[in-house]
C-alpha positions in Angstrom: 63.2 -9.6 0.3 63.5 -8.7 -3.6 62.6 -4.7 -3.6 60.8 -3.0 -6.4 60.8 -0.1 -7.8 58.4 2.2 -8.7 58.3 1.9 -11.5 58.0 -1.8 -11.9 55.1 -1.7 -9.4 53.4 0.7 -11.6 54.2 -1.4 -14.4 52.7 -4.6 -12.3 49.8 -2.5 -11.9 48.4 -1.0 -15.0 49.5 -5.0 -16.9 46.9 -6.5 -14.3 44.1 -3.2 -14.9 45.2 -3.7 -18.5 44.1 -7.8 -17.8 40.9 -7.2 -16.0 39.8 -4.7 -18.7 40.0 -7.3 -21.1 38.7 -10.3 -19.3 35.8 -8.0 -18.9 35.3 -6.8 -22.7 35.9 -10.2 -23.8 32.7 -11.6 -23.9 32.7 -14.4 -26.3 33.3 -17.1 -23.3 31.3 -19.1 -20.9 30.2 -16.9 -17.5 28.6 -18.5 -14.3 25.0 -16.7 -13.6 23.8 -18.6 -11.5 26.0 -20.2 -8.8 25.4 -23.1 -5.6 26.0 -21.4 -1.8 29.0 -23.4 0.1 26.6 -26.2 1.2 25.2 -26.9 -2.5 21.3 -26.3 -1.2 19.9 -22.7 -2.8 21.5 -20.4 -5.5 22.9 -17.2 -6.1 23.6 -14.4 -8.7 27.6 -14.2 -10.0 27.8 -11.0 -11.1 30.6 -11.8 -13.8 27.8 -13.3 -15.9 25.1 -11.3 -15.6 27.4 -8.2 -16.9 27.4 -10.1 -20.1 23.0 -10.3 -20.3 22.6 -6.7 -19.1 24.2 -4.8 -22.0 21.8 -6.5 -24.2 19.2 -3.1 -25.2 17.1 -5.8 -27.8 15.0 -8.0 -26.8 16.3 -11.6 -25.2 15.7 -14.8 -25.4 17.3 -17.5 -24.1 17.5 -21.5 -24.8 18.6 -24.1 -21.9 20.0 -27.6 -21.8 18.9 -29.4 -18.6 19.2 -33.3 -18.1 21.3 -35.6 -15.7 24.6 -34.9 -15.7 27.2 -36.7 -18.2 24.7 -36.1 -20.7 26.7 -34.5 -22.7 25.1 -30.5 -22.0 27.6 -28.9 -22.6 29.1 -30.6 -25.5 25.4 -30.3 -27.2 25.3 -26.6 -26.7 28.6 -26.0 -28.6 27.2 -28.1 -31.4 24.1 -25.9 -31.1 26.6 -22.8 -31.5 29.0 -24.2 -33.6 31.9 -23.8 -31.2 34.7 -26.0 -30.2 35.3 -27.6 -27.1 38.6 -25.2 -26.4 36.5 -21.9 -26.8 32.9 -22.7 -25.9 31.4 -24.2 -22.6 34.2 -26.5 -21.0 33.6 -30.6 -21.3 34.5 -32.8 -18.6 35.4 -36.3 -19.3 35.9 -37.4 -15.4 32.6 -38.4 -13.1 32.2 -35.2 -11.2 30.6 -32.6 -13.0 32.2 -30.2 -15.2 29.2 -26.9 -14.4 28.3 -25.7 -11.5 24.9 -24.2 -11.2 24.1 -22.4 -14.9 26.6 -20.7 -17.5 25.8 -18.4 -20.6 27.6 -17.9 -23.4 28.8 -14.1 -23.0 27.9 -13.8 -26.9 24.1 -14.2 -27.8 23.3 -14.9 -31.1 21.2 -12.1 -32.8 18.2 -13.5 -35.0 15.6 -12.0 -36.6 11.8 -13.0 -35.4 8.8 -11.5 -36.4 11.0 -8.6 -37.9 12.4 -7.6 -34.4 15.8 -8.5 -33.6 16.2 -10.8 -30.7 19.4 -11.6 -28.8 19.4 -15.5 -28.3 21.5 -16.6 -25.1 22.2 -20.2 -24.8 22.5 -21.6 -20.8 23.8 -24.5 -19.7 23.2 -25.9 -16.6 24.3 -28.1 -13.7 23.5 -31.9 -14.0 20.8 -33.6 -12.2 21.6 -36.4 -9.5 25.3 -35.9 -9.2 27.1 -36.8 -6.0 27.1 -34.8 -2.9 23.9 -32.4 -4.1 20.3 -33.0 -2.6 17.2 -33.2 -4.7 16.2 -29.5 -3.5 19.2 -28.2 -5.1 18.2 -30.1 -8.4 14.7 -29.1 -8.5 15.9 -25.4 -7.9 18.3 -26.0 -11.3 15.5 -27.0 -13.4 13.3 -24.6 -12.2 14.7 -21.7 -12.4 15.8 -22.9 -16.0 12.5 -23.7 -16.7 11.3 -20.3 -15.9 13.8 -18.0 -17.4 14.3 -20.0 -20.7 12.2 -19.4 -24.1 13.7 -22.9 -25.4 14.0 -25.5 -22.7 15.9 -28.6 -24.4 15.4 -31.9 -22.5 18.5 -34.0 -23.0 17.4 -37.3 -22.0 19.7 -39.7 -22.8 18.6 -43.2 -24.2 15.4 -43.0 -22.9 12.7 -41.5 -20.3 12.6 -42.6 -17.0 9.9 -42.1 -13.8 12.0 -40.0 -12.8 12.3 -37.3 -15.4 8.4 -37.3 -15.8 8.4 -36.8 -11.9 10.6 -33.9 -12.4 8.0 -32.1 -15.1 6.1 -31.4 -12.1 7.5 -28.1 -11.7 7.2 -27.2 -15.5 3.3 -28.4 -15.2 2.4 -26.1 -12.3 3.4 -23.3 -14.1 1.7 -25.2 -17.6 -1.2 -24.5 -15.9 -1.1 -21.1 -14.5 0.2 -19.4 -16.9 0.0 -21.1 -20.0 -4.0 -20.4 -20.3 -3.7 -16.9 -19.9 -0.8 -17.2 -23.1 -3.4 -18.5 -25.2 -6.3 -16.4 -24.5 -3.5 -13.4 -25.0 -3.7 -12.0 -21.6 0.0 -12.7 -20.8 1.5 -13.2 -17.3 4.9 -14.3 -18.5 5.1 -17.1 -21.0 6.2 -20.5 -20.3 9.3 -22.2 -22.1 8.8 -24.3 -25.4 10.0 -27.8 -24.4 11.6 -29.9 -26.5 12.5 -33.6 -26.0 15.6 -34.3 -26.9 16.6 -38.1 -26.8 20.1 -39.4 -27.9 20.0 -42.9 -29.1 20.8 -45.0 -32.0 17.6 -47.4 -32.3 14.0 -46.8 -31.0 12.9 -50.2 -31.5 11.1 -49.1 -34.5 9.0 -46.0 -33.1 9.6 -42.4 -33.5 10.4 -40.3 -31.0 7.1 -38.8 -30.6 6.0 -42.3 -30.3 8.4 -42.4 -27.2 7.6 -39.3 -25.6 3.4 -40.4 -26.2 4.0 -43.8 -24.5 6.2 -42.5 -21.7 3.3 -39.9 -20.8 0.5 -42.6 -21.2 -1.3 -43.5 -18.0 0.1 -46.0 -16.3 -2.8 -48.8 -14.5 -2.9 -48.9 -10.7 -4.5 -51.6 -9.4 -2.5 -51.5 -5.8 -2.9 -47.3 -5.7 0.3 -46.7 -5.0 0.5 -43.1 -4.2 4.0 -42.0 -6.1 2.1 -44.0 -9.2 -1.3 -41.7 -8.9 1.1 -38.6 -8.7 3.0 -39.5 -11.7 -0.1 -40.2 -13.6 -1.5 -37.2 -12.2 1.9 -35.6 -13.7 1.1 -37.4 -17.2 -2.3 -35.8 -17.7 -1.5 -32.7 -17.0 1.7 -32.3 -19.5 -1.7 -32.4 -22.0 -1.7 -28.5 -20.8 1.8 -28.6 -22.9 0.6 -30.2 -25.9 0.9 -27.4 -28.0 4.2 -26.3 -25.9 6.0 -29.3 -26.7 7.9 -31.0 -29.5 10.1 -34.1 -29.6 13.1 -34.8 -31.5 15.6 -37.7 -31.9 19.5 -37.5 -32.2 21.7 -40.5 -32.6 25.5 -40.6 -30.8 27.8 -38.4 -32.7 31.0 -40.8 -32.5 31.5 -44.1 -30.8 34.3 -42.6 -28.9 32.9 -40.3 -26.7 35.8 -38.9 -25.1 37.7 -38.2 -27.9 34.4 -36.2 -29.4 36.1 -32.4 -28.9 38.7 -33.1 -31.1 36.8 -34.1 -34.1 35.7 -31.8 -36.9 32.4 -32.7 -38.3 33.7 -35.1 -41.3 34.9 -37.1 -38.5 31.6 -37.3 -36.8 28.8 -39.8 -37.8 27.1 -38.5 -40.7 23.5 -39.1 -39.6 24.5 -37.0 -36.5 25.6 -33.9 -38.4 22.4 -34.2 -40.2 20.1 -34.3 -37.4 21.9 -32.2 -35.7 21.4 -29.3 -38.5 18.0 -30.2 -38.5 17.5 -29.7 -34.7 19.5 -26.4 -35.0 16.1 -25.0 -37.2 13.7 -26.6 -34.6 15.3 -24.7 -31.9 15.5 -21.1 -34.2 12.1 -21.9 -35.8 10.4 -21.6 -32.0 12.3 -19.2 -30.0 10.3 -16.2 -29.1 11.8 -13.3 -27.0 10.8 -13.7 -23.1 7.7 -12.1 -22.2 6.5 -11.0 -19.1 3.4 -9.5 -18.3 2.7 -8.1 -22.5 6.1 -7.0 -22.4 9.3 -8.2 -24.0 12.7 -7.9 -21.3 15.8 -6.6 -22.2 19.1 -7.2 -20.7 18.3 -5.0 -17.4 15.4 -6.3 -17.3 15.8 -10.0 -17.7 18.6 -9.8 -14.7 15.7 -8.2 -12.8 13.4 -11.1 -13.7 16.3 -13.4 -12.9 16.0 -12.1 -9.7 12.3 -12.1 -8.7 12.6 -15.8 -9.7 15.9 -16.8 -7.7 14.3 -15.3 -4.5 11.0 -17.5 -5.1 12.8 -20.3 -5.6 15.0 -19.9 -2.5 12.0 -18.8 -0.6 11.1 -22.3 0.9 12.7 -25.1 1.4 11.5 -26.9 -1.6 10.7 -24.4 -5.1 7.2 -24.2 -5.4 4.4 -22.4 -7.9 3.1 -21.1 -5.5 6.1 -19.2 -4.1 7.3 -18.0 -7.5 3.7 -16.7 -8.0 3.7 -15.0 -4.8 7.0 -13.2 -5.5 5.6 -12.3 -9.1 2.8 -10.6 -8.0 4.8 -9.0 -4.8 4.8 -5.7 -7.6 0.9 -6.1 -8.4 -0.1 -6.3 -5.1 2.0 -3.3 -4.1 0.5 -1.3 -6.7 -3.1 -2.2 -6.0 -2.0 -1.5 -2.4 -1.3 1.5 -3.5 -4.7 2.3 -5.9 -6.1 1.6 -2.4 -4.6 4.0 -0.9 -5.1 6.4 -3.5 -9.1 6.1 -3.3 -8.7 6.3 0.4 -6.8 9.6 0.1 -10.0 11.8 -0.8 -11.5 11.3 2.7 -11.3 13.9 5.2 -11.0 12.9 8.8 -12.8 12.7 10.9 -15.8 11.1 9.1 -18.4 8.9 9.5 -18.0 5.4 10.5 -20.8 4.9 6.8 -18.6 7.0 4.9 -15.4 5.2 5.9 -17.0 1.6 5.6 -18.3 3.2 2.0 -15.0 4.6 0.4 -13.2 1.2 2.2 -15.3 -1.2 0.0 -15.4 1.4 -3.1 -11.8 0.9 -2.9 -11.4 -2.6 -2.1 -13.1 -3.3 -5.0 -11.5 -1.6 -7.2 -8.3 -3.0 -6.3 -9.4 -6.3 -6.2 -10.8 -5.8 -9.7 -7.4 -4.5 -10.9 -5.0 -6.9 -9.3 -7.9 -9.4 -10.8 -6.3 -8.2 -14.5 -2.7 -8.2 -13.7 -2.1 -10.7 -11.5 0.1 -13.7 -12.3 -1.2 -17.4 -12.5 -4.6 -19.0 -11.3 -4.8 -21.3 -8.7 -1.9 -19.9 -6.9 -2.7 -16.5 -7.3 -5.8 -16.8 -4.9 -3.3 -16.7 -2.1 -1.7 -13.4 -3.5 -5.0 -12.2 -3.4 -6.1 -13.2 0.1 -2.7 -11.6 1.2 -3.7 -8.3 -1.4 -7.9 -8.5 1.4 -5.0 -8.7 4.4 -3.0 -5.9 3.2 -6.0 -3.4 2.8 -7.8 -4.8 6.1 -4.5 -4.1 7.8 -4.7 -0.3 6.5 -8.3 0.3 6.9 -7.8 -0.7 10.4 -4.9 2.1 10.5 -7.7 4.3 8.4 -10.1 3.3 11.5 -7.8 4.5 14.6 -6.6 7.7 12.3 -10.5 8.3 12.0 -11.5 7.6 15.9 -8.7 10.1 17.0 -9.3 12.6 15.0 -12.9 12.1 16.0 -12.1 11.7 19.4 -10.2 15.3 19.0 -12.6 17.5 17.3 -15.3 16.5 19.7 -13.3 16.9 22.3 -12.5 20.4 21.4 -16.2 21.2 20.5 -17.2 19.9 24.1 -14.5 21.9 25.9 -15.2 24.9 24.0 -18.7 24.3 24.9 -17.9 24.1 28.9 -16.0 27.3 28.6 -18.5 29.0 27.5 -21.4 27.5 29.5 -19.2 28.9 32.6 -18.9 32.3 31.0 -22.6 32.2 31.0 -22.4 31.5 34.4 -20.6 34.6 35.7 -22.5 37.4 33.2 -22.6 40.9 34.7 -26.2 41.1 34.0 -28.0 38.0 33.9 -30.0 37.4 31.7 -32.1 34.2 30.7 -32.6 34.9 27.0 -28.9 34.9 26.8 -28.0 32.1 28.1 -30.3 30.0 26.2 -28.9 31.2 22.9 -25.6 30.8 23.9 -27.1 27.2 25.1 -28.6 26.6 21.7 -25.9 27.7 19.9 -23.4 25.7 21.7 -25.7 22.4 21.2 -25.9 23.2 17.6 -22.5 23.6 16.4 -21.4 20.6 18.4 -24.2 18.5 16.6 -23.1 19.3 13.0 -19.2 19.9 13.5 -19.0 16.7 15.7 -18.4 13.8 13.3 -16.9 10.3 13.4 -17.3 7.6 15.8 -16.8 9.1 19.1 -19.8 11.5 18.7 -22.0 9.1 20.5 -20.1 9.3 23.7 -19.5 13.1 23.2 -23.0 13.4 22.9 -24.1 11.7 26.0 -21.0 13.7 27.7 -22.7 16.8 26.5 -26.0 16.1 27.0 -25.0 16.0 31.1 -22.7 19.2 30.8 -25.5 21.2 29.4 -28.3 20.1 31.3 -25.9 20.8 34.5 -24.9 24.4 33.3 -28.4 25.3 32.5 -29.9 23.4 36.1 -27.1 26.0 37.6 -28.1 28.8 35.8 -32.0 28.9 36.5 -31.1 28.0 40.3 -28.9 31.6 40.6 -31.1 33.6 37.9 -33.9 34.3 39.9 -31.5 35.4 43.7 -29.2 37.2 41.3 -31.7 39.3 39.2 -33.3 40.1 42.7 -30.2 41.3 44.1 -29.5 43.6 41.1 -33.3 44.9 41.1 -32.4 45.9 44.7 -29.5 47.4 43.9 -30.7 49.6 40.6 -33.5 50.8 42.9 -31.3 51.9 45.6 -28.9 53.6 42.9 -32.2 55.1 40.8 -32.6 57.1 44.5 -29.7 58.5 44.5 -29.8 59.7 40.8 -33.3 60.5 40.8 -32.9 62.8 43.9 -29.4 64.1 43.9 -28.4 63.9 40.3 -31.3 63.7 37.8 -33.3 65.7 40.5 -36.5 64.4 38.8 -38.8 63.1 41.1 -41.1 60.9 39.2 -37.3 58.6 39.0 -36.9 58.5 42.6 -40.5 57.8 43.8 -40.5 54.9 40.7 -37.3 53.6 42.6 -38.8 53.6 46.0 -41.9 51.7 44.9 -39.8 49.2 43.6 -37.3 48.8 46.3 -40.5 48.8 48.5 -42.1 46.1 47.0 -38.9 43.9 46.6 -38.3 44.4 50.5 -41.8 43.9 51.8 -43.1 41.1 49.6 -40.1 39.1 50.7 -40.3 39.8 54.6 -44.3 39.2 54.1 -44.0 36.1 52.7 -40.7 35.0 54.8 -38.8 34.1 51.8 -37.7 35.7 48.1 -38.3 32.4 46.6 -42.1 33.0 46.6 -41.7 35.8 44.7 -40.8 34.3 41.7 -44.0 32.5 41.5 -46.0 36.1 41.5 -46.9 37.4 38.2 -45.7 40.9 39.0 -42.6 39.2 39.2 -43.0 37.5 35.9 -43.5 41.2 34.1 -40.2 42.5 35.8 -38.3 39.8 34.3 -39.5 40.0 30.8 -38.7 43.3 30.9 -35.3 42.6 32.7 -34.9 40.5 29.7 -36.1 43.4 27.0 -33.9 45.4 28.7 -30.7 43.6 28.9 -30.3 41.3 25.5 -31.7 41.4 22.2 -30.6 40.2 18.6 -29.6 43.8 18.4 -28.0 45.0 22.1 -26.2 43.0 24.4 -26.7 45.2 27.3 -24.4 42.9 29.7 -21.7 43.7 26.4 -21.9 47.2 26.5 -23.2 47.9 29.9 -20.1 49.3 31.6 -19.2 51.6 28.6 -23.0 53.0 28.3 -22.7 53.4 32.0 -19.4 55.8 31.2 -20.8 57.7 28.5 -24.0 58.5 30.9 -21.8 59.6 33.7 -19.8 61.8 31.5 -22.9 63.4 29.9 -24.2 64.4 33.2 -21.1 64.7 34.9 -21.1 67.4 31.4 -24.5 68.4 32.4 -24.2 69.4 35.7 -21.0 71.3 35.6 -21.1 73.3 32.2 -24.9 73.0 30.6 -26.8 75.0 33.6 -24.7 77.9 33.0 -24.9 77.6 29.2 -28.7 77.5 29.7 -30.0 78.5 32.9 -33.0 76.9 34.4 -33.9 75.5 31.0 -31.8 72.4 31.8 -33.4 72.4 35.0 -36.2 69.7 35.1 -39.7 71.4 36.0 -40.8 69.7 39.6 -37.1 70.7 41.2 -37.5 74.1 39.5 -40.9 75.0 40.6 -39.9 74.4 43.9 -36.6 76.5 43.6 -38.9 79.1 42.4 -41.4 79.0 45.1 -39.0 79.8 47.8 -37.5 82.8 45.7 -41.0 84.7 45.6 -41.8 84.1 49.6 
């Protein structure tokens, strides 16, 4: 094996960099664009070409040759740019076909329309109904160039067949989609100019506009054959087109076809170079830049458009309007998904289930009314907008579950807060009825207006049981426990009125009422029927005085009250009757301290 040296390899090296470098600033030649997968059936970006649209900052348009192929394309598109065979798109003189799927020239042509320079690119493209391709493939070719061109040349040679009206379909769906909206200046994107161009010597004595107008006459039907009605249906439609449309002639250049890239123009027929000048001003006089959606593209954004349309177009199995639509309007929908979302956004959750359904069809509408002005096409787009009702019904159903469990969460706090504090109620020091209730009330309140959203019905009932349970509870115990603590004040009042207060007036009170307590109960067997006596009723509303008000929550401050008072006569007893003498001393105790003294 030959070794190299370094030096040679870095020689090797920066002559093939050096190569590359100028394949790739060498634009004036023919790039692929567009190219056929391994089994000839969809198509696919080449990168090589599109680096040749996408430094284009101007405006573009571009003009495409479709027809069968050994039409002679690619040899018209060199005439078109005054190119030779050798340095323009590549002739083939066998029976395959010389391009495969659509070329540009990597130079575009600057001219001046309406006072704004445009960048013309010229496209050729594949031939139709060559061997070893299926019909899908072809209809994909002439879609796609019937999309993505401004000028979209015909070559028909001889004459027109069925079959090249049949293949206008395409070209008429999107006639009438889009070409409407053109006129009436509300522009989707707009469709190509087509022009018919028919190479032949004689016409049999009509023009070619003749030709074209008795080729797209209505053909009778008396058997209804279906493919007939189709292609008539076809016919009437390319009306739509009338004012998109224009029809030229152009006889053979040379009687020696294959000898044609080595002629110069004095050897080609006279007539030809004449009509072929002509045609040259037809195709400049009406190219217009591409426009999509108001807005001329540039080079980045043509190769964007080029895109959107390639994955319509190899969306199903056959291209359709309807799928090219649908990926067109992919960017509207998603933006008036979005506006959707934005009027959705000024809700707090929870909410009402009305004020949910409100701001849903507020904003519904108004995305329906905006994708209504942007969207592309007619018949088709009704399908982009029942998928624009599915998208937002699929998000308001996410808007509906977000809203139940935040719902479900706040009123499930609310309730649980509320059965807290229904058991505090349950266990107060002192009991107290007045109390309770407002605690009860204000529990029921603040769960009424803070509990929102769907799940407040259930809450409600939920509540409704809780409450009427803790308050059932409550009056059951109120009446024993209250009883037990009159017992026990009167009990302690005895001790404090006799040993502590010494006042006697406080004891004898406390004996009556620890009296009456214990008697009235054994007397009538049971304390239950003492809560139907009135003198019972006075006790407890003055229980009730006593213990909670707006103002003192006695069962609050009880134990510290009770503190302070010990310490006060814990104060008393120990340093205040020496201080004062028998001035502290309360008069009945005193008197009788006295009394003894003197005997």
């Amino acid at each position: 094996m030959l070794a190299l040296s370094p030096v040679a390899v870095l020689a090797i090296f920066l002559s093939f960099f050096a190569s590359v470098s100028l394949s790739i600033e060498n634009f004036r030649q023919a790039f692929p664009i567009i190219e056929p997968d391994p089994g000839h059936t969809k198509l696919r970006l080449s990168r090589e070409g599109l680096e040749a649209i996408e430094k284009i900052t101007t405006p573009i348009a571009a003009v495409a040759v479709i027809g069968p192929y050994r039409s002679g394309k690619s040899f018209l598109l060199n005439q078109l740019l005054s190119l030779s065979c050798d340095e323009g798109f590549g002739v083939g003189h066998m029976r395959d076909t010389k391009t495969k799927g659509i070329w540009v020239w990597g130079t575009p042509v600057e001219v001046d329309i309406n006072g704004v320079t445009t960048s013309v690119f010229y496209l050729d493209t594949e031939g139709f109904e060559s061997v070893g391709k299926s019909n899908v493939y072809d209809d994909r070719i002439f879609a796609l160039a019937t999309v993505m061109s401004s000028v979209l040349i015909y070559n028909l040679p001889e004459t027109i067949r069925e079959a090249d009206i049949s293949r206008l379909s395409f070209a008429v769906e999107l006639a009438e989609e889009f070409y409407g909206r053109v006129k009436g200046q509300d522009v989707a994107f707009e469709p190509a100019k087509l022009l018919w161009l028919i190479q032949r010597d004689f016409l049999q004595g009509k023009s070619v506009q003749e030709m074209v107008d008795e080729a797209l006459r209505r053909v009778p039907n008396a058997n209804e054959d279906k493919n007939i009605d189709q292609v008539n249906q076809i016919r009437e439609s390319l009306a739509v087109m009338g004012d998109n449309s224009t029809a030229f002639s152009l006889p053979q250049p040379h009687l020696q076809r294959t000898k044609l890239c080595d002629m110069k123009d004095d050897e080609l027929e006279p007539m030809y170079v004449k009509k072929r000048d002509q045609l040259k001003e037809v195709v400049s006089s009406i190219i217009r830049p591409k426009i999509v959606q108001g807005n001329t593209l540039n080079g980045k954004e043509f190769v964007s458009f080029l895109n959107q349309i390639l994955e319509a177009l190899n969306k199903g199995e056959i291209p359709s309007t309807g799928s090219l639509v649908e990926v067109f309007n992919k960017g509207i929908l998603e933006r008036c998904l979005k506006l959707y979302n934005g009027h959705m956004a000024v809700l707090s959750f929870p909410t009402t289930e009305m004020s949910l359904q409100q701001t849903h069809e507020d904003a519904k509408s108004a995305s329906l009314v905006a994708f209504d002005e942007q969207h592309f096409g007619h018949h088709h787009a009704k399908r982009s907008a029942e998928q624009l009702v599915e998208e937002i019904e699929k998000v308001y159903k996410n808007f509906v579950l977000i809203n139940e469990y935040q719902s479900s969460k706040l009123c499930e706090g609310l309730y649980t807060s509320c059965e807290e504090k229904m058991d505090q109620l349950q266990v107060l020091r002192l009991p107290s009825m007045a109390k309770f209730n407002a605690g009860f009330n204000q529990c029921n309140q603040s769960f009424e207006h803070d509990c929102v959203g769907p799940s407040k019905t259930k809450y409600e009932m939920r509540m409704s049981k809780m409450l009427g349970k803790a308050k059932s509870l409550f009056i059951k115990e109120y009446n024993q426990r209250l009883f037990n603590w009159l017992v026990a004040f009167s009990l302690v009042m005895v001790v404090v009125g006799r040993f502590i207060v010494k006042f006697i007036l406080i004891e004898l009170g406390a004996w009556v009422l620890f009296i009456f307590l214990e008697v009235y109960t054994r007397m009538f067997w049971s304390s239950e029927s003492l809560y139907y006596n009135p003198v019972w009723h006075g006790i407890v509303k003055t229980w009730e005085t006593l213990v909670y008000s707006p103002v003192l929550d006695l069962d609050r401050w009880a134990i510290p009250l009770v503190v302070i008072a010990g310490i006060l006569l814990l104060y008393w007893r120990c340093y205040g009757r020496r201080k004062h003498g028998s001035r502290w001393m309360l008069p009945v105790y005193a008197n009788q301290k006295d009394e003894r003294r003197s005997e």
